[in-house]
N, C-alpha and C positions, 0 to 999 in steps of 0.2 A: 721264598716268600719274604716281604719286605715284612718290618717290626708293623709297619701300618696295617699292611693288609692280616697279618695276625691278629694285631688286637681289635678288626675290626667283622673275622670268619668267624659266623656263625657256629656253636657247637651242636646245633640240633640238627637233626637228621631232616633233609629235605622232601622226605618221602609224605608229609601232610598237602594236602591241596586249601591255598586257602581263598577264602571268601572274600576275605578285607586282609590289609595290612595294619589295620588298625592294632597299636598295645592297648591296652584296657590299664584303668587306675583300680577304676570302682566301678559295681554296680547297686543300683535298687530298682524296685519293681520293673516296670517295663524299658528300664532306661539304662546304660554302660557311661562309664564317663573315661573318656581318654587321657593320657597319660600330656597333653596340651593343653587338656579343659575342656575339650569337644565333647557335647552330650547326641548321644545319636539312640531312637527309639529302636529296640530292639523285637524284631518279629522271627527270629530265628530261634531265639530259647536257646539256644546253643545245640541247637537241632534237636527242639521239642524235650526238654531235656529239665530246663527251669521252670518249674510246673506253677509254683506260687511264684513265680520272679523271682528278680536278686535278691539273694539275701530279705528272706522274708525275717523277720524280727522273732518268729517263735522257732523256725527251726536253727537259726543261728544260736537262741539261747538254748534250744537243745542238743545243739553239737558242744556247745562250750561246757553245759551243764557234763553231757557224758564223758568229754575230755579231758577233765579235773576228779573221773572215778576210774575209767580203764579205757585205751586209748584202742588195744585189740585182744582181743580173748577168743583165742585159737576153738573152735568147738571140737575139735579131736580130744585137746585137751583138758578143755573144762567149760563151764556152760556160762555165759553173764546173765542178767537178767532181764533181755529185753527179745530175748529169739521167742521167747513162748507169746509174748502180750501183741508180737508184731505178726506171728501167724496164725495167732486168732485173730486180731481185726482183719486180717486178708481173709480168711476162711467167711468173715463176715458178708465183706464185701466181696467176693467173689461170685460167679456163677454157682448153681446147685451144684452139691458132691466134690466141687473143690475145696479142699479143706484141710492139704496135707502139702505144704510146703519143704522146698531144699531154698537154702540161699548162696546166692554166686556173685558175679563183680560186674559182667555184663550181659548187653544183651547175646551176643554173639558165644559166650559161656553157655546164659543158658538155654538157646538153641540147639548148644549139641548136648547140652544134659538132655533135654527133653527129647533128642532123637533117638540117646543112649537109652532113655526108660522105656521108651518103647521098643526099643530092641530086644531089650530085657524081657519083656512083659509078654509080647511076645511070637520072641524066636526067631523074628523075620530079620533081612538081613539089608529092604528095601525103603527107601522113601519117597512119596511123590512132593514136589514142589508147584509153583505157580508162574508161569510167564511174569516177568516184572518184579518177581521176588526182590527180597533184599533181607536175610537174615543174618550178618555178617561175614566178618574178615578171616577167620581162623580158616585152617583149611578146610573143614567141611563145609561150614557157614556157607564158606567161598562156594563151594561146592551145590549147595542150596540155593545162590545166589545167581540172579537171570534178568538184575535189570539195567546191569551196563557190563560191555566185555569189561570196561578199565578196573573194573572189581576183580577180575580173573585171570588176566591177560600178564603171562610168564610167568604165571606159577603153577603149570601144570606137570607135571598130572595130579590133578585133582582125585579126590578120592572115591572111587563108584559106587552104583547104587542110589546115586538120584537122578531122578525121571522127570522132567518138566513136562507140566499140562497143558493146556491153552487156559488163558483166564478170559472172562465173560466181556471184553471189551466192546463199546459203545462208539466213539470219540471216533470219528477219523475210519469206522469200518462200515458207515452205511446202514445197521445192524439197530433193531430194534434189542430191548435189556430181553423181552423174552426170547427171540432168537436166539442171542449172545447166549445168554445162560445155554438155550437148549445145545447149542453148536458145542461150548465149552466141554458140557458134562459129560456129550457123545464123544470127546477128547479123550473124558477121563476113563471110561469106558474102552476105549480104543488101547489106551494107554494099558490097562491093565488084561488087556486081551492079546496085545502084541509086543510088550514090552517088560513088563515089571508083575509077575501074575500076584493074582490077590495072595497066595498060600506064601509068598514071598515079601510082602508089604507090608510093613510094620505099621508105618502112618503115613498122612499127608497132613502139611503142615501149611497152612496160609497166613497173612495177613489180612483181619479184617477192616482194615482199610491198605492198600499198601502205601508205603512207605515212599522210599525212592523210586518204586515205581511210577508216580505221579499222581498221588493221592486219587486212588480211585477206590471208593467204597464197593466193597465187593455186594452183588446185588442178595437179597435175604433167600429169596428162592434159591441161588447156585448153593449158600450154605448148607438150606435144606436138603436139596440134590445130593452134597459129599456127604452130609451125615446117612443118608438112607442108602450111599453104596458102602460108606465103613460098615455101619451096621451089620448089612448084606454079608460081607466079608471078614469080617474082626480085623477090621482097622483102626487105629487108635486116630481120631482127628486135633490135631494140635494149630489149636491158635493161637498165634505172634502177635499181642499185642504191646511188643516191646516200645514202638511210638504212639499206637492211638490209645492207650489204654491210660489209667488214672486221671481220669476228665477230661482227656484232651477233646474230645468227636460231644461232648456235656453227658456224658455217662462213663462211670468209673472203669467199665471195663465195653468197649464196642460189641463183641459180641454178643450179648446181652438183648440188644436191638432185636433181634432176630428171631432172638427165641431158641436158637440151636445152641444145645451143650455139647460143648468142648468134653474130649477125654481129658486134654492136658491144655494148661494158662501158662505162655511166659510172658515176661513183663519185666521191666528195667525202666530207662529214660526218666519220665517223670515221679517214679517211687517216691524218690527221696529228694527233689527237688535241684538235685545237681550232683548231690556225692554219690558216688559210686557205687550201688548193689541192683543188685538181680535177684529175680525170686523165679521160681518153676513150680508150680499149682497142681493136685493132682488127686482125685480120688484116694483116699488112705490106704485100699485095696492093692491099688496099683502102686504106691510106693513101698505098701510092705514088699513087691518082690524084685523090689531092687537087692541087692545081694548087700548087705554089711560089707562097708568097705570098695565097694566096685567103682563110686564115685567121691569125688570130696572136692578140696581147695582151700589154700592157705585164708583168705582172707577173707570167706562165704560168712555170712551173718555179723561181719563187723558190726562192733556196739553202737560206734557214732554213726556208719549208713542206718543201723537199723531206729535211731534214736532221731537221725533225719528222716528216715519214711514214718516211722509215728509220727511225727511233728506234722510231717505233710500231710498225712490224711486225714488229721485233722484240721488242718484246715480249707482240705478239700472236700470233705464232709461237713461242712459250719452250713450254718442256716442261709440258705438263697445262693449259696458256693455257685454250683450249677447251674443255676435259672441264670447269671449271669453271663456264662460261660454261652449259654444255648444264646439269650439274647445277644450277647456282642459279637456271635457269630453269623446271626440275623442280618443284625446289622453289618456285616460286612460283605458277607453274599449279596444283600439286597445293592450295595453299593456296587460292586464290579459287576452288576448285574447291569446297575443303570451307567456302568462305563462301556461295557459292551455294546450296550443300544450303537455308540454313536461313534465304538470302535470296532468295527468291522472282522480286525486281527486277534479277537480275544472271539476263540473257539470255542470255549466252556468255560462254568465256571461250576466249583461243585465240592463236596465235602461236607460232613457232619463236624457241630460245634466249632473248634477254631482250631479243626483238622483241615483249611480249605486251599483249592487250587484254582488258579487261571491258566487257561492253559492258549499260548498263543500259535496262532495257524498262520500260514500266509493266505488272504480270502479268496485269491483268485485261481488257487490249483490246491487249496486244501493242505497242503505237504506244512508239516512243523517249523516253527519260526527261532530255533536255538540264538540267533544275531540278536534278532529284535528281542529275546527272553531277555541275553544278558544286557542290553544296551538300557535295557528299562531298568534291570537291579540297580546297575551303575548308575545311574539318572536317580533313582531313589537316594543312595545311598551318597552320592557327590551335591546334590542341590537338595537335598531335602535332610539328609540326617536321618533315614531309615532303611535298616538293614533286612535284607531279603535273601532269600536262597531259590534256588533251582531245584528241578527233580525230575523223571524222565526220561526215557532211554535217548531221548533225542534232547535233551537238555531242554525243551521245549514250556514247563510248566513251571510258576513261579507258586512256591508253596508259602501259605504263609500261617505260622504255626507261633503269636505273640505266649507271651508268657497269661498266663487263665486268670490273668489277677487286671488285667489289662482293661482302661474304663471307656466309657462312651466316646470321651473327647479326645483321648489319645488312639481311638480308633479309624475317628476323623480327620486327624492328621495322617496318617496311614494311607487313607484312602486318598485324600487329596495331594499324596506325593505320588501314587499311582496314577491318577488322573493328568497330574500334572506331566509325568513322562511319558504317558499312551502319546498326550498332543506331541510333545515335543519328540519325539525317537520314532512313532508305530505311521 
């Protein structure tokens, strides 16, 4: 290797897929600025992740404030003082009877803490998951995980004990939502009759909207449906609101919606507005019989994440927080709603608060349109300066998931870089 090509190879490990090649300088609210000057609006959040935007001005002064008192404070070792004030606001905000917090680093963490409590709890040794899943990379996660092989693909063998369900899908199956639901639950039934028995089933774990899946809100009745077979059975139900959860769907936690309580809440992505922690939610009952000791983690209830999710829920709980969150969500549904009219190739459009998807079809045999998905991001992002992601087992849906801080007229810009690419690409 020449001295050039040395100083010019990359040290980072090529194993990330990226979106842009864009370096980044700076960010604020809805906006990155490149390392040239380029400002390009951002609808990715860094995958739903920047809850208040860049660098929101209160929680930056509360990472600085807590990084000038203690930087990390091991909880094995000794306690700071922001683990007790940050799981009570969650116990606040939470579903009923969640009330009793672990803190971890990610989502993918705390997906298998909460598979681990329910094993514990108890006995079983099973999990059911959900077609389209996406609960992480670690090897269980993976393992959990059903909505692209390239998530799983040479890293087997996977670890057993998870059972995929059918989910209540709509889109593309002909299927009215009560069908779908009914078809799904006789799945999950089936599943537990031929596959995974109840006496062996710890939990079943969803996303109440999924995720990489393609942003599809799972319908209120199927959730009814799994609560009344765990019931049935002493199943513990765990829902993954590691992306739609803390405002993202204009409700702090999605399932919520519904009405059905969760046994177990996990949640990460937007807590903290970008630093890094993870929470797992849990009736106090059920956390007393975790064993002393049986789980933990170097870095779980860091001061400064926990000092950035105070800061953000505050001001994701501030006065009319939400009402806007629901209105510019309105408003952007209602808009690819009137692009669809007179785009033919845009098959659905759908999602709660500014959790929402387009999903593009080819019109004339129906089958997923992955070319025309990506030619339109590209189109956004090369002539317009707006950044978008995909999602989808066929790469087929464009998710668009702004940061909640996000206003009228940068929303309109948004859309009429979408409109401007339907013409030109669809």
């Amino acid at each position: 290797m020449s001295d050039t090509e040395a100083a010019s190879r990359s040290h980072l490990a090529p194993v990330w897929f990226q979106v842009t090649d864009l370096q980044v300088a700076s960010g604020e609210g809805c906006w990155i600025t490149t390392v040239d000057g380029q400002r390009y609006l951002d609808f990715t959040s860094g995958i739903a992740v920047t809850s208040t935007g860049h660098s929101h001005p209160r929680v930056v002064a509360a990472i600085a404030e807590q990084a000038g008192r203690f930087v990390h404070a091991q909880v094995n070792c000794y306690r700071h003082d922001l683990l007790e004030p940050l799981a009570a606001r969650l116990a606040e905000l939470a579903p009923d009877d969640i009330d009793t917090f672990f803190f971890a680093n990610s989502g993918a963490e705390a997906t298998e803490g909460a598979v681990k409590l329910a094993k514990q709890v108890t006995g079983r040794p099973n999990v059911i998951v959900f077609q389209g899943s996406f609960h992480g990379r670690t090897h269980l996660a993976m393992a959990m995980t059903t909505s692209k092989t390239g998530y799983r693909a040479g890293h087997s063998p996977l670890p057993s004990g998870v059972f995929p369900a059918p989910f209540p899908h709509t889109v593309g199956t002909g299927l009215s939502e009560a069908q779908a639901v009914a078809s799904a639950l006789d799945g999950v039934r089936h599943l537990l009759a031929s596959q995974t028995a109840p006496a062996e089933t710890a939990a079943m774990i969803i996303e109440p909207v999924l995720g990489e899946g393609g942003y599809h809100p799972v319908p209120d009745s199927f959730l009814h449906g799994l609560r009344a077979i765990c019931d049935e059975h002493g199943i513990l139900l765990i829902a993954d609101e590691v992306q739609c959860g803390f405002g993202r769907t204009g409700r702090m936690f999605h399932v919520e919606a519904s009405g059905v309580r969760p046994d177990v809440l996990v949640m990460a992505k937007g807590i903290a507005s970008g630093f890094p922690i993870a929470a797992i939610g849990a009736p106090g009952d059920l956390m007393a019989r975790w064993p002393v000791g049986s789980h933990g983690g170097t870095y779980g209830g860091n001061p400064i994440g926990c000092a950035a999710a105070l800061a953000t829920i505050e001001v994701l709980t501030s006065d009319g927080f939400l009402d806007n969150v629901a209105a510019r969500g309105e408003q952007l549904r209602s808009g690819l709603r009137e692009l669809a009219s007179t785009h033919p190739v845009v098959a659905d459009v759908r999602g709660p608060g500014l959790m929402v998807a387009m999903e593009l079809r080819d019109p004339h045999t129906g089958e997923p349109d992955p070319t025309g998905t990506s030619a339109l991001i590209a189109h956004c992002r090369d002539e317009s300066n707006v950044l978008l992601m995909n999602a989808g087992t066929w790469g087929n849906v464009i998710r668009f998931m702004p940061p909640l801080v996000v206003d009228e007229h940068e929303m309109e810009i948004a859309l009429d870089a979408v409109g401007s690419a339907l013409s030109a690409v669809a």
